[in-house]
Structure formats: structure tokens, C-alpha cells
C-alpha positions in Angstrom: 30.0 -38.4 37.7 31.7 -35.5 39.4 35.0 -37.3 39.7 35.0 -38.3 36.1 34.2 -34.4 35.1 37.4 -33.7 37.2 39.5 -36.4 36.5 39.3 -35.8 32.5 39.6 -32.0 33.0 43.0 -32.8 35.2 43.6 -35.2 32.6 43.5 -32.4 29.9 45.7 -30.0 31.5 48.6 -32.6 32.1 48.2 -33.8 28.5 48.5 -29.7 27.9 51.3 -29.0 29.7 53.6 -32.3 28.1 52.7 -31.2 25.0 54.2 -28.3 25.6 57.0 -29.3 27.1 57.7 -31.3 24.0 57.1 -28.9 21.3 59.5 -26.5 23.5 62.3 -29.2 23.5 61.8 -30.1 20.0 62.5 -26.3 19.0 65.5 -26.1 20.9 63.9 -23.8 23.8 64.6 -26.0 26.3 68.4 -27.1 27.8 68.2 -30.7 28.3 69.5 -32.1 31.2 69.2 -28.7 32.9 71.3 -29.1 36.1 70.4 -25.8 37.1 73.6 -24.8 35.8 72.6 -21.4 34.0 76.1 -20.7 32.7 75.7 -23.9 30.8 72.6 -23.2 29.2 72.2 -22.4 25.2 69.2 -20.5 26.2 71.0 -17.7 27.5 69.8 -14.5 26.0 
């Protein structure tokens, strides 16, 4: 029972954490296909 507990909770945050990642591309926060290339990036402030 423990496991499932767990298991949903880690299930939860990873669910989270896409969602974000998503709603950050999808507003243009994000530099897709970052090659870690910072002069590259749109998000430079």
C-alpha cells in the first residue's frame, strides 16, 4: 500500500513538472533545442 502511496505521489510531481515544462515552451519562455549556446538564446534578458 506504501508503494502505491509513493508511486502516485512520484507520479504527481513528474506530471507537475511536464506540465510545466509545456506551458513554459508554449509561452515562448523556453529556447527549443537549447544547445547550451546562451548567445543563441531569445531568452536573453
Amino acid at each position: 500500500m506504501g508503494t502505491l502511496i509513493v508511486g502516485i505521489i512520484v507520479l504527481a510531481i513528474a506530471a507537475a513538472a511536464v506540465r510545466s515544462i509545456w506551458k513554459d515552451k508554449k509561452s515562448g519562455k523556453s529556447c527549443a533545442g537549447c544547445s547550451g549556446g546562451c548567445s543563441g538564446c531569445k531568452m536573453k534578458e
